[in-house]
N, C-alpha and C positions, 0 to 999 in steps of 0.2 A: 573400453566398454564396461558396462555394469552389468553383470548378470543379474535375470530376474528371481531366480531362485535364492538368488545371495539376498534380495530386498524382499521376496518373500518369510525368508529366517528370522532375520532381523527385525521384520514385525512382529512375528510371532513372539518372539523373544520380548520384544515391547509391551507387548499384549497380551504377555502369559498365559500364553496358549496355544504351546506345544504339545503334539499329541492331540488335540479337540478338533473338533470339527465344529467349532462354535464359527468359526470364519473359513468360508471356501473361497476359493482360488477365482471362480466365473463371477460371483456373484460379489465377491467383498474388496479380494488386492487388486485383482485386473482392472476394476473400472479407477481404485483409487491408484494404482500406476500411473493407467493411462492419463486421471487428473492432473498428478503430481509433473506428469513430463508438459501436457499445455502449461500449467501454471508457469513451468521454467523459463519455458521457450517463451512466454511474457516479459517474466523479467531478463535475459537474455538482450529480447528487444530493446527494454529503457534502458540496458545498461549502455546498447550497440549506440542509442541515438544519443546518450549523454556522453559519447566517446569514453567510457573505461573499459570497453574490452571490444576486441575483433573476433571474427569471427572464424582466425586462423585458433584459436580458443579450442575452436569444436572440429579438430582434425576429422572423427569420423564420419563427421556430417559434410567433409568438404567432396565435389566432386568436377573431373572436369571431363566435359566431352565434346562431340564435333556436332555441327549442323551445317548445313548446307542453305546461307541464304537466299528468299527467294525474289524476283525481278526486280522489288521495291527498295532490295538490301537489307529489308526486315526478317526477324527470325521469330518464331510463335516456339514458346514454353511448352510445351502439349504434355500434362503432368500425367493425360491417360497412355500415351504413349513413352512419354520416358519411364513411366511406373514409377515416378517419385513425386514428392510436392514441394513445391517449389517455396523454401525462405527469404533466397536475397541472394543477386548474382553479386559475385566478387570481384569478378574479372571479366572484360571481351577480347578477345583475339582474334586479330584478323590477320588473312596472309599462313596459317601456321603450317608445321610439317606434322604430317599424317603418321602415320602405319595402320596397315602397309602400306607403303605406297599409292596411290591412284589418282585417277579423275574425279571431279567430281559427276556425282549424276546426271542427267537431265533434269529439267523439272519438271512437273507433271502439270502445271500451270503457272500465270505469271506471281500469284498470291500465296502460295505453299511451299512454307521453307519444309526441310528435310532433316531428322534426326535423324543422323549415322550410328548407330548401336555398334555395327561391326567394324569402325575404323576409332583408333585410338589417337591423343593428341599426343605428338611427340617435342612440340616446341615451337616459339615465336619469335618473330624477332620488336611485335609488335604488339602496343595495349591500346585500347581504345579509352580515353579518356569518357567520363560520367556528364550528359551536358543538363543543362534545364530546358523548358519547355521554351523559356524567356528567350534564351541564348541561340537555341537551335539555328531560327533561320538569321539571325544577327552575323554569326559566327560561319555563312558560306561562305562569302566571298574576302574574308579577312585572312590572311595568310601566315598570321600570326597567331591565332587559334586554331584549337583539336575540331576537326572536322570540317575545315575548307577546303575545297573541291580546288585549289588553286594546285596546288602537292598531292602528285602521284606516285605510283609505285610502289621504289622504296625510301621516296620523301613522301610517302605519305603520313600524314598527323590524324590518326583516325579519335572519332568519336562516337559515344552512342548515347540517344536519347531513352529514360524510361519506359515500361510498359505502356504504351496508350490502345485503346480499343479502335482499329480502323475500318470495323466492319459495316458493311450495309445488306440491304435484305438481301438481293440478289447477286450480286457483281462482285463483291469481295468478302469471303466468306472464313476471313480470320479474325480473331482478336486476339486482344493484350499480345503485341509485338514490344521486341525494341528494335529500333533503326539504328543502323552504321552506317558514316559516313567518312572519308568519301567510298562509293557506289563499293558494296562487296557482292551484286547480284551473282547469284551462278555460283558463288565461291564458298570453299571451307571457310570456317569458322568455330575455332575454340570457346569455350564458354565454363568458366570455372567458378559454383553456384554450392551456396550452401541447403539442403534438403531440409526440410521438416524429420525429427527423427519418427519411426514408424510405428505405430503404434501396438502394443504387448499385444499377442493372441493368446499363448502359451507360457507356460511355467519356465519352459527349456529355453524361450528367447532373449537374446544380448537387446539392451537399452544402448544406442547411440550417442550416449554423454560420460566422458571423462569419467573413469574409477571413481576421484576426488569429490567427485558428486553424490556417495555412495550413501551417505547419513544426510547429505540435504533430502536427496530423494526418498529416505527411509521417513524422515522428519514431515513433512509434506504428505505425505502415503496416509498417515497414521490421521494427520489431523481433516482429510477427505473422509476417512472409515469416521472417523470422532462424529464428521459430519452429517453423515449417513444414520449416528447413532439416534440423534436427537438429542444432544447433551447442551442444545441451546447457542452450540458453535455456530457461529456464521462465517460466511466464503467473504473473503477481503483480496482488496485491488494488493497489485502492487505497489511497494512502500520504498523510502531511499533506502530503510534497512533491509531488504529484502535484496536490494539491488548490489547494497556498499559488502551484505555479508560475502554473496558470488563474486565479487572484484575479489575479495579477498582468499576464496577457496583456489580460485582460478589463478589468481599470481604466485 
């Protein structure tokens, strides 16, 4: 993790202006932090989609936990209730072992899956393969594909389709799911999901990206504040250098 007080020095130090209160902390580093960590998580993205880095990259941002899907075998992200936000799942597991031990719950209806806060994932013997929308219903009755209902148990070949939004006014009142198949209703379910890292409130807070990050994020910080100044700087997309320089901090 990067301390913010270590990217707070380090500006200062850049900006020669140690001791001054010419730059405060609410008004000048925190918003260009918080800039500098979106702009990353940008480039982060095009590097993840041009495949030069995973996402196993950002150990601190990895997490994994349980849910409980619900009758459809669909599971809802609920970022107010996990209290995170959601980047990009990595992994689905279905079938997995708990602790402590248990049942799973009830459900409270046939559309509302369940986040287990208080049960931890201890292991699977099973992944769910990533399907398309094209594939989904192609791939039921084919026995030879990840999510045919043909193989049960523990031949089952699970799958799971994308977030889609399955909601209607009345009758079904979730969205952005993903589905597993074959059927996991009623049942645990692991899910190992990269978070958005959180955004700085405080001087005293840890930045959830790799030490090695510590002078991109200083570099980046500086040139939001440059922004702010009015020295003519303007905000720019993501570039390959931008992308090619993180492959290269990050290997």
């Amino acid at each position: 993790m990067i301390q913010v007080q270590n990217l707070v020095d380090l500006m200062k130090f850049e900006l020669d202006a140690e001791g001054s209160d010419r730059y405060l902390f609410e008004t000048d580093y925190k918003p260009a932090i918080n800039s500098a960590m979106n702009w990353l998580v940008s480039v982060f993205n095009k590097a993840f989609e041009q495949n030069k880095l995973t996402g196993e990259n950002l150990r601190d941002l990895i997490k994994t936990r349980v849910w409980v899907a619900n009758n459809f075998s669909r599971i809802k992200f609920d970022e107010a209730v996990v209290n995170e936000t959601l980047w990009s799942f990595m992994a689905v597991m279905p079938q997995p072992i708990v602790y402590p031990t248990q049942t799973p719950p009830t459900l409270p209806n046939d559309y509302t899956s369940i986040f287990m806060a208080d049960v931890a994932f201890a292991g699977s013997d099973f992944s769910a393969s990533k399907s398309t929308i094209e594939k989904w219903n192609e791939n039921k009755l084919n026995v030879f594909e990840p999510g045919n209902v043909s193989l049960q148990n523990q031949l089952a070949n699970y799958s799971y389709l994308t977030e889609i939004d399955y909601s209607t006014d009345t009758t079904y009142l979730q969205d952005s799911e993903i589905e597993i198949r074959p059927d996991v209703s009623g049942q645990f379910v692991g899910i190992t999901y990269l978070k958005v890292p959180t955004d700085v409130s405080t001087v005293n807070d840890s930045i959830e990206f790799p030490a090695t990050l510590t002078t991109l994020m200083v570099q980046k910080s500086l040139n939001f504040i440059s922004i702010k100044q009015g020295d003519n700087t303007t905000l720019f997309s993501v570039t390959e250098n931008d992308v090619n320089r993180l492959v290269q901090i990050m290997n």
